[in-house]
C-alpha positions as CSV (number, residue, x, y, z in Angstrom):
1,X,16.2,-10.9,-22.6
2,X,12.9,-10.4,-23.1
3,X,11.2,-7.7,-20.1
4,X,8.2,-7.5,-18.4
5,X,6.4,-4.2,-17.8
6,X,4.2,-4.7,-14.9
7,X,1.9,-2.7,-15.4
8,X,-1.0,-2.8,-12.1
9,X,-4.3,-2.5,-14.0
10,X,-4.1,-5.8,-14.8
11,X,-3.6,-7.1,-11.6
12,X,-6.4,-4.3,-9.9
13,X,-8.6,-5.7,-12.7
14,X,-8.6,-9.1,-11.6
15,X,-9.4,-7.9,-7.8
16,X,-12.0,-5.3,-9.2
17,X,-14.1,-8.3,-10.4
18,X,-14.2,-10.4,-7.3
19,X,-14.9,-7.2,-5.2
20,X,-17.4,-5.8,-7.5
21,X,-19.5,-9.4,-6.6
22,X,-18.7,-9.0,-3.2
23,X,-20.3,-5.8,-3.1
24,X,-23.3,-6.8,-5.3
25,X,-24.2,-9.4,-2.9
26,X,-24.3,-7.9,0.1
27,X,-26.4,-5.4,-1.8
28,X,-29.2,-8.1,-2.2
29,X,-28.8,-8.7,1.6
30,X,-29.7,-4.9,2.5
31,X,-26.4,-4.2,3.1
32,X,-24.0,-1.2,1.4
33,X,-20.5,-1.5,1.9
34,X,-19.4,2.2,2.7
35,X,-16.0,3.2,3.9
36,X,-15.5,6.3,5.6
37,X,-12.5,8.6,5.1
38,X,-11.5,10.9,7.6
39,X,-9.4,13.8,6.8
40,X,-7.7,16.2,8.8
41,X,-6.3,19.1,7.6
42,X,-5.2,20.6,4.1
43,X,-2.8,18.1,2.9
44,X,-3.0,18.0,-0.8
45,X,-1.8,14.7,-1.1
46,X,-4.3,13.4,1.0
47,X,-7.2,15.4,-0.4
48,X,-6.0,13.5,-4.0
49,X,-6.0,10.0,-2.3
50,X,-9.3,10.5,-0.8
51,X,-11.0,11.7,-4.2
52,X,-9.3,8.3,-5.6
53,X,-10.9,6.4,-3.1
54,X,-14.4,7.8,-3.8
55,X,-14.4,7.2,-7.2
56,X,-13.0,3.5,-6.5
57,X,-15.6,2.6,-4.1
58,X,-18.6,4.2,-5.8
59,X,-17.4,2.4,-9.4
60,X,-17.4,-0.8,-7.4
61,X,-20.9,-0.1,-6.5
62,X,-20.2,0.9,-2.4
63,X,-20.4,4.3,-0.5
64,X,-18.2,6.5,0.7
65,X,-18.9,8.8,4.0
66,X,-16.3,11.6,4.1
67,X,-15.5,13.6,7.4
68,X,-13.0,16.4,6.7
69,X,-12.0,18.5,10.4
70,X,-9.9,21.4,10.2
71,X,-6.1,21.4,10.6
72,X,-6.0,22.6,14.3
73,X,-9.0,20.0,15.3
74,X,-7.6,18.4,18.8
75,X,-6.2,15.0,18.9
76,X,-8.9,14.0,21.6
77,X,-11.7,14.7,18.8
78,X,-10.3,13.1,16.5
79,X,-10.5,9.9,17.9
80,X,-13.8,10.8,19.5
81,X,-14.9,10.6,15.5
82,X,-13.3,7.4,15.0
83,X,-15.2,5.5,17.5
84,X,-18.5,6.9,17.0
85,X,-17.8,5.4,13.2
86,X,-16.5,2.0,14.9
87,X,-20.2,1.9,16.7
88,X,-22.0,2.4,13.3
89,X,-23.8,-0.2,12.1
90,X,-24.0,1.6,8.5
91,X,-19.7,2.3,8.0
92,X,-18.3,-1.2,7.0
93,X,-14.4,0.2,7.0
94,X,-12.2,3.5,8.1
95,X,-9.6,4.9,6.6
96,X,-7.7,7.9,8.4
97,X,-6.0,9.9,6.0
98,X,-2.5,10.1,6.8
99,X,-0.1,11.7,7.4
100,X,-1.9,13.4,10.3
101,X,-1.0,17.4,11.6
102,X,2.0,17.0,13.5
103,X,-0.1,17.7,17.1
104,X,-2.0,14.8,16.5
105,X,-0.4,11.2,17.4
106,X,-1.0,8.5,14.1
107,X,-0.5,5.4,16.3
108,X,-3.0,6.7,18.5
109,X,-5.6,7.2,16.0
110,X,-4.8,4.1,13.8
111,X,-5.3,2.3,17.7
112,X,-8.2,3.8,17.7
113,X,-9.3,2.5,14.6
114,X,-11.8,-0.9,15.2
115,X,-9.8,-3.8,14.4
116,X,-12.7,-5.5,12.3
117,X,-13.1,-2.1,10.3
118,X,-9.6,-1.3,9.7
119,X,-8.3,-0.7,6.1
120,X,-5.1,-0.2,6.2
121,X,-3.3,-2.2,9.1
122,X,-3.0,0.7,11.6
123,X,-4.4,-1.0,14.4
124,X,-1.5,-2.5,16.5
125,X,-3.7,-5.8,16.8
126,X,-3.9,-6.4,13.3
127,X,-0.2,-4.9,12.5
128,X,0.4,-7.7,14.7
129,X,-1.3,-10.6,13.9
130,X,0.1,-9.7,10.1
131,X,3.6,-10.2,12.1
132,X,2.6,-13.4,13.4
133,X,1.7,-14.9,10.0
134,X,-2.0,-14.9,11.7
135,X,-3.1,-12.8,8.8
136,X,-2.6,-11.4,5.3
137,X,-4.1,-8.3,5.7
138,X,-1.2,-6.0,6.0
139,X,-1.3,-2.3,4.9
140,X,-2.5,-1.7,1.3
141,X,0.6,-0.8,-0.6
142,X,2.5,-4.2,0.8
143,X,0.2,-6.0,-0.6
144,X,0.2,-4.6,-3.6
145,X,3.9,-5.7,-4.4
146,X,3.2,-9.3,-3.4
147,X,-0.3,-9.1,-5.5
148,X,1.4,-7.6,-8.5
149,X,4.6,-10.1,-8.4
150,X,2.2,-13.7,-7.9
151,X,0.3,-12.1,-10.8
152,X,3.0,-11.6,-12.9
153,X,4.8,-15.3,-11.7
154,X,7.2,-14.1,-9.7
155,X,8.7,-16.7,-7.9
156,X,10.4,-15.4,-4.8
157,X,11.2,-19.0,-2.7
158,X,15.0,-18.9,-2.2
159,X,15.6,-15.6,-4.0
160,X,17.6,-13.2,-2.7
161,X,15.3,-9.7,-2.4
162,X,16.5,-6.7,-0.9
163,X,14.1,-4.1,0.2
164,X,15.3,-0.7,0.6
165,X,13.3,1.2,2.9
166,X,11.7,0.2,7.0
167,X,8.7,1.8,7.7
168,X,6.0,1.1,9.4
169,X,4.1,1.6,6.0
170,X,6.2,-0.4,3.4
171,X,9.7,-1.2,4.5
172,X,9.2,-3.8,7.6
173,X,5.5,-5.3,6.5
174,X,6.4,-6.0,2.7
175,X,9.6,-7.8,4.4
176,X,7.1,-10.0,6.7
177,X,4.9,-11.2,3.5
178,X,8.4,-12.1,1.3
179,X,9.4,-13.9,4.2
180,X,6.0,-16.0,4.2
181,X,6.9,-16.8,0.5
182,X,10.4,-18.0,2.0
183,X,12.5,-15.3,0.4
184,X,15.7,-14.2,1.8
185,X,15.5,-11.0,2.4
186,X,17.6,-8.0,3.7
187,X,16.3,-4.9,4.1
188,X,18.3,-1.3,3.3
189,X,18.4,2.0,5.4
190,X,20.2,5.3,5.3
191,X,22.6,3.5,7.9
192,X,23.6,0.4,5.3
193,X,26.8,0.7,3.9
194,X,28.1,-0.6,0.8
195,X,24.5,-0.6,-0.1
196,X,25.2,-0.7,-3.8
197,X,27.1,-4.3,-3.0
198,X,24.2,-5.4,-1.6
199,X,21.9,-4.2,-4.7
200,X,24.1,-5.8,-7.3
201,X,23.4,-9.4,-5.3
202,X,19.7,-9.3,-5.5
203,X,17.3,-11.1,-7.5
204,X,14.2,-9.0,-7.0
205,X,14.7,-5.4,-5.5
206,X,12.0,-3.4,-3.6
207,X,12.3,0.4,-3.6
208,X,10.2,2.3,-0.8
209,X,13.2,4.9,0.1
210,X,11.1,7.9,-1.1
211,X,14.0,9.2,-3.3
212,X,13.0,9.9,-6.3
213,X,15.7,7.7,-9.4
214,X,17.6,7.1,-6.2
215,X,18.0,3.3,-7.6
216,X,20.7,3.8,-10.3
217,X,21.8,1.2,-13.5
218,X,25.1,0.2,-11.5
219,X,24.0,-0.6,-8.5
220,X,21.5,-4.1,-10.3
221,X,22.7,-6.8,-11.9
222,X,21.1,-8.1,-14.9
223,X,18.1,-9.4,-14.8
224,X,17.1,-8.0,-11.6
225,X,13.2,-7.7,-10.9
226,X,12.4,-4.2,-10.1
227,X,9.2,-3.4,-7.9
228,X,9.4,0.4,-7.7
229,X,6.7,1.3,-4.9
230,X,8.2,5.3,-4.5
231,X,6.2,8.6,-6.4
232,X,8.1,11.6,-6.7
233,X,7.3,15.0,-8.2
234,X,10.1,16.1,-10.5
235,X,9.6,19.2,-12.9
236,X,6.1,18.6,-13.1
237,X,6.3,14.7,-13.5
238,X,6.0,11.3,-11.4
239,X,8.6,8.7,-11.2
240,X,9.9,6.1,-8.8
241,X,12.7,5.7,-6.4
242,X,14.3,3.6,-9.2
243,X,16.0,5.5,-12.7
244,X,14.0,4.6,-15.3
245,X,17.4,3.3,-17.4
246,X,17.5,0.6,-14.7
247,X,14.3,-1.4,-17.0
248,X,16.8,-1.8,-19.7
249,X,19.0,-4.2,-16.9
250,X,15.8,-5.6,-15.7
251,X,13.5,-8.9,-16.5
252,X,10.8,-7.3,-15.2
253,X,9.8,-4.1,-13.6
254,X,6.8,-1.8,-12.3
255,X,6.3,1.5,-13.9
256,X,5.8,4.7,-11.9
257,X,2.9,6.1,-12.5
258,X,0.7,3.2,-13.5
259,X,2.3,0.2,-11.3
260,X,2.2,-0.6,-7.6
261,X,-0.3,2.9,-6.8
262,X,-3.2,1.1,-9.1
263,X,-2.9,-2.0,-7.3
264,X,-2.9,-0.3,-3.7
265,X,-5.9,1.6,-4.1
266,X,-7.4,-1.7,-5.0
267,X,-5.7,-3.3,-1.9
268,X,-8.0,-1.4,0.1
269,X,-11.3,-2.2,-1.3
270,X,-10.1,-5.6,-0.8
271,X,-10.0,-4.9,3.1
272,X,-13.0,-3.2,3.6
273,X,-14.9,-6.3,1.9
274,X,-12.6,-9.1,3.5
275,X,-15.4,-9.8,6.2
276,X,-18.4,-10.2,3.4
């Protein structure tokens, strides 16, 4: 059995390209697609995602307008910020770097955010209508699992997928878009039990349980598909939620780093230009 390695450029390439015309036309009309990033606090994570995002934007030929507010800045201003960049004219998308200091309320701000310039599915509206199968536009990293498995011809109709992992972020909304592509699907917790039983009957496996080589060889079956969405600093190096030996049980697989991350970072650029 042969494997697949998917890797995400591939898949961000093809996005890059449609984006990058996207962009270049609403150029000609006057108009530059700028996201704005709001950060709040020291997080170092966050800082690296935002620097990421820069770069992205600006290769694609946008803007970026970064805000950065100290760690102790008040909930209140925070989401004063947010709606003064919902009423301009010039900011075409927001992004709120999360996670936010732990006085500050995330639903609040991602309610805050204006449903047309939302990035990244935190408004409730939009979280919603993603629910309702009213729209694709759930958060970025969701999307990047679907985009990376239609690219790499996935078929998920009638499979069996389990996704360990419900939050808000990954867990619950990549569960919503299988289900739209008519998988069965059962999603995993730290309550499930017997959850390597319920492993070794899936078809396609989604990791988002933040643990890093959590997912180990005997709890798949062969020729699982393996769409590792977790990145976790050990001894100085990234990998996934899955152990890497799992790939040599699997038909296909993401790595970690260079999988699902690429593709997500593209997700959002996908967002911000959805309305152009």
């Amino acid at each position: 059995m042969e494997t697949v390695l998917m890797r995400g450029k591939p898949v961000a390439d093809v996005y890059r390209e449609a984006i990058a015309k996207k962009i270049a036309v609403a150029k000609q009309h006057d108009l530059v697609v700028t996201l704005a990033i709001l950060v709040v606090g020291d997080d170092p994570a966050s800082h690296v995602y935002k620097d990421r995002l820069v770069k992205l934007i600006e290769s694609l030929g946008g803007a970026a307008k970064v805000i950065t507010c100290p760690a102790d800045t008040p909930e209140e201003e925070v989401i004063s910020i947010i709606k003064k960049l919902n009423r301009n004219r010039y900011v075409s998308g927001i992004m709120p770097m999360m996670p936010m200091p732990k006085h500050i309320n995330s639903d609040n701000v991602g309610a805050a955010v204006s449903p047309n310039k939302d990035v990244d599915c935190l408004n409730p509206q939009n979280i919603g209508d993603v629910f309702m199968g009213r729209s694709r536009f759930a958060a970025c990293t969701p999307r990047a699992c679907m985009a990376t498995l239609a690219h790499y011809g996935i078929e998920l109709e009638g499979k069996n997928v389990v996704v360990i992992g419900r939050s808000n972020v990954v867990g619950k909304p990549v569960s919503v878009l299988l289900l739209q592509q008519n998988a069965t699907v059962t999603i995993c917790h730290s309550r499930t039990r017997n959850l390597p039983e319920i492993l070794k009957q899936a078809d396609v496996i989604v990791a988002a349980v933040g643990k890093a080589c959590f997912v180990k060889p005997e709890m798949v079956k062969e020729g699982v598909v393996i769409v590792d969405v977790g990145i976790n600093a050990v001894d100085g190096k990234l990998v996934g939620d899955v152990d890497p030996a799992v790939a040599e049980k699997a038909s296909a697989f993401t790595p970690v780093p260079g999988g699902i991350g690429v593709v997500s970072n593209m997700m959002v650029m996908e967002c911000l230009t959805r309305h152009i």
